[in-house]
C-alpha positions in Angstrom: -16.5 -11.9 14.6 -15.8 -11.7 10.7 -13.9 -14.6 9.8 -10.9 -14.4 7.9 -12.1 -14.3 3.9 -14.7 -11.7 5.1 -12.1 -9.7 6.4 -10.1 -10.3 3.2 -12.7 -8.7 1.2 -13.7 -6.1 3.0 -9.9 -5.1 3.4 -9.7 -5.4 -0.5 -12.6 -3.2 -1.0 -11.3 -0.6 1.5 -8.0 -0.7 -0.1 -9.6 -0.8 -4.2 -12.2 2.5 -3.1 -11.2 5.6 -5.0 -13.3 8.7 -3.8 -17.4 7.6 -2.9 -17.3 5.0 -5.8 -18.6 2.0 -5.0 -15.9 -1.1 -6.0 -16.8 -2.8 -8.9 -17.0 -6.6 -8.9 -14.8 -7.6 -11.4 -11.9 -5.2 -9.4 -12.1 -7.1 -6.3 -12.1 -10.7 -8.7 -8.9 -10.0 -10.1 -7.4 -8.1 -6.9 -8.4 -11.6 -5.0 -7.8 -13.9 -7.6 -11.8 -15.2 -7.5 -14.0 -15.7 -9.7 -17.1 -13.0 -10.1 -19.6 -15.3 -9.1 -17.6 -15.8 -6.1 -17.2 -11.9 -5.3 -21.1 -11.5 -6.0 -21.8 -14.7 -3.2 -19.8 -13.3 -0.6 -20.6 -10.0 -1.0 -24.3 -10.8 -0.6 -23.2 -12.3 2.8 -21.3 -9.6 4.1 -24.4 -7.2 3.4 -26.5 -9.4 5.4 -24.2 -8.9 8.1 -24.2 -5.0 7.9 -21.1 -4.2 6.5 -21.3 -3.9 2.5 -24.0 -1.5 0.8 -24.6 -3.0 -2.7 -25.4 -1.1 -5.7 -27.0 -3.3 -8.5 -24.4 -3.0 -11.9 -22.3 -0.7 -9.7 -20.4 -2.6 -7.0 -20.0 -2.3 -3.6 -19.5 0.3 -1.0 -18.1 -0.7 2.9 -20.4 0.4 6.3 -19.0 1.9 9.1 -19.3 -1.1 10.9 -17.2 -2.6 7.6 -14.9 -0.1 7.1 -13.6 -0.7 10.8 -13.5 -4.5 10.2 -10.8 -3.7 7.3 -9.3 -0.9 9.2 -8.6 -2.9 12.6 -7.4 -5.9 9.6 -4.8 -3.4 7.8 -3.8 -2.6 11.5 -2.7 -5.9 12.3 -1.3 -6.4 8.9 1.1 -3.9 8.9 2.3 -3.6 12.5 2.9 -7.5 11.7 5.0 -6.4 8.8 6.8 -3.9 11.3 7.3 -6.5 13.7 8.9 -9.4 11.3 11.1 -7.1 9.7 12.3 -5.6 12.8 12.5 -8.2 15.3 12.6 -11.5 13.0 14.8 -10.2 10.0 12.5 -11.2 7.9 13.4 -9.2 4.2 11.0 -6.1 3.5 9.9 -8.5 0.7 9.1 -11.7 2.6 6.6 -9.9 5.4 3.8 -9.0 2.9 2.6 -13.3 3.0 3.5 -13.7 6.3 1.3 -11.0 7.8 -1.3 -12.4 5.4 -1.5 -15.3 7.0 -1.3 -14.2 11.0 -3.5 -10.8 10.6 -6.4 -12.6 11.4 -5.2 -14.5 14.1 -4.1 -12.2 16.6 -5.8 -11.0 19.8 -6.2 -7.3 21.0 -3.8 -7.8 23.7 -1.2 -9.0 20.8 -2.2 -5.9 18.8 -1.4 -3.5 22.0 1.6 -5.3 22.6 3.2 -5.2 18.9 2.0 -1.4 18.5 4.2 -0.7 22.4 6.7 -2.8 21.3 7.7 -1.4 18.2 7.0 2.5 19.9 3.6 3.4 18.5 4.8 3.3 14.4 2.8 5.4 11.8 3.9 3.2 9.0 4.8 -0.2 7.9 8.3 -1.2 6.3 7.3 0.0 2.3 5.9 3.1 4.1 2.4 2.4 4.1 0.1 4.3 7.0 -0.6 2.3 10.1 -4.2 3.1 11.5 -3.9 4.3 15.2 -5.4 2.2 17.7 -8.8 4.1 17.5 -8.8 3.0 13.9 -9.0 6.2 12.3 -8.6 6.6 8.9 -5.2 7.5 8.1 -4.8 8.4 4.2 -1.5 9.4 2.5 -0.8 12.6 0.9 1.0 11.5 -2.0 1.2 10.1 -5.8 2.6 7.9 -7.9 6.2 8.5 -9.6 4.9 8.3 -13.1 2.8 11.9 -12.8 6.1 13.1 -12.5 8.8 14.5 -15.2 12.1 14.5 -16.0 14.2 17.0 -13.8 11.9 16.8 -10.6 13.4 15.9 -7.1 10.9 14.1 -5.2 10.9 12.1 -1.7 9.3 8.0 -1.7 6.9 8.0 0.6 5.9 4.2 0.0 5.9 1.2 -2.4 3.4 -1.4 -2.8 3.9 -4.6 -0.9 2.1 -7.4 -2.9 5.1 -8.2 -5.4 8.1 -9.5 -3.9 10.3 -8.8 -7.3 9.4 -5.7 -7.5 10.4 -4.8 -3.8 13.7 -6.9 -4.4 14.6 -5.0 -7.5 13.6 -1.8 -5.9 15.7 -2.6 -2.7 18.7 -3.3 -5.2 18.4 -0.3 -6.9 18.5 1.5 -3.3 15.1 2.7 -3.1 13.2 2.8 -0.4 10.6 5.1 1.7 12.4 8.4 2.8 14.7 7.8 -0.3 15.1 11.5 -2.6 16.0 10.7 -6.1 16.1 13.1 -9.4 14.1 12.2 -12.4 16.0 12.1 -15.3 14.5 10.9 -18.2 11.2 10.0 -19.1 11.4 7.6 -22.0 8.0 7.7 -24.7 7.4 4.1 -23.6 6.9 4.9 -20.3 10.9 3.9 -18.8 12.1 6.1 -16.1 15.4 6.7 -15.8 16.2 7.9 -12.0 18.6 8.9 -9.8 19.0 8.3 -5.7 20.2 10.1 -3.5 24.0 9.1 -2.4 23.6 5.9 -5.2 26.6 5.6 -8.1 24.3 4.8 -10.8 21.1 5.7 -12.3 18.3 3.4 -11.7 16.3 2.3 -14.8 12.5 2.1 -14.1 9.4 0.1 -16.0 6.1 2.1 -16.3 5.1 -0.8 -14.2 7.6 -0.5 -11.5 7.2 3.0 -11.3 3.6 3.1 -10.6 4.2 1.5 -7.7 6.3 3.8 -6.4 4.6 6.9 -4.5 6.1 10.1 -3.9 5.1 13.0 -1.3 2.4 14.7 -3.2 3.4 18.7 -3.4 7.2 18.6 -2.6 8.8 18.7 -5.4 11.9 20.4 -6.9 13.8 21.0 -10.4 17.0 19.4 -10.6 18.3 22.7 -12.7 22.1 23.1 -13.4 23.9 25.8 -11.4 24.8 29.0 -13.0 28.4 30.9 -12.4 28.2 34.2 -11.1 
């Protein structure tokens, strides 16, 4: 059984892939907060184990036999996630460190029971996909808010969970997965000015905010003015 770093690395390198690319080094440093040297050691490991190819001055690509350690990982994390906000009242922006520190502790009969208990969910509370209990890829079909313009109607499909003041400020500003909200300016800088659904005010967006925010790719509509007959 992996233990508990291994599983944080290869969940990082699942989570970092774009595409067949292998992950480079230095990506899953600063994602982890380690040191290069430190990547390249464990990394090393894990391939003696089976479950990291390594590509010399190109990175790292998972096995299958890696790719459902992190899978069966991101399962635990997120139905934990599910289950703290749900049952423990934990706030959407407290559950991301909690679950990081029980999703390698929990047994398969845990993992059934949290998945019946909370009915089977396909997604965590910021609207991330939960892999099914066959640990099956499950990938989402959307983008981030920022390849979008000014005038669009769009649907949030998820936010990232890593940053509890972004999640705060994002929950203030009454956006949340399943939320529709209007673009409505695009500022040069990169400041998005937006509108949710059945809010009072506009919301006021950093580039850096917003690119956490992902939308349903595909469904979208123009906020146009209506015309008199």
């Amino acid at each position: 059984m992996p233990s508990a770093k291994a599983e944080d690395y290869l969940k990082a390198v699942y989570q970092l892939r774009e595409g067949e690319e292998p992950v480079a080094t230095s990506t899953i440093a600063e994602a982890l907060d380690v040191t290069a040297p430190t990547v390249t050691a464990t990394m090393k490991r894990l391939e003696d184990h089976g479950l990291v190819a390594r590509e010399e001055y190109k990175g790292v690509r998972l096995t299958e036999d890696g790719e459902l350690v992190a899978l069966e990982t991101i399962r635990h994390h997120r139905l934990l996630e599910l289950f703290l906000a749900e049952h423990l009242n934990y706030d959407w922006a407290e559950v991301h460190d909690e679950a990081d520190r029980l999703e390698h502790h929990i047994s398969e009969r845990l993992e059934t029971e949290l998945a019946a208990s909370l009915g089977d969910p396909s997604a965590d509370p910021h609207g991330a996909p939960i892999p099914n209990e066959k640990l099956e890829p499950t990938e989402a079909d959307d983008e981030p808010l920022t390849e979008y313009e000014a005038g669009e109607t769009l649907v949030v499909t998820q936010v990232a969970d890593s940053d509890p003041e972004i999640l705060s400020y994002l929950a203030d500003a009454g956006i949340r997965p399943d939320t529709r909200l209007t673009i409505r300016e695009v500022a040069p800088f990169g400041m998005l000015t937006v509108a949710p659904e059945n809010a009072d005010e506009t919301v006021s967006l950093p580039a850096e905010i917003a690119a956490e925010v992902r939308v349903r790719a595909g469904e979208r509509s123009t906020d146009e003015p209506a015309t008199a007959d």
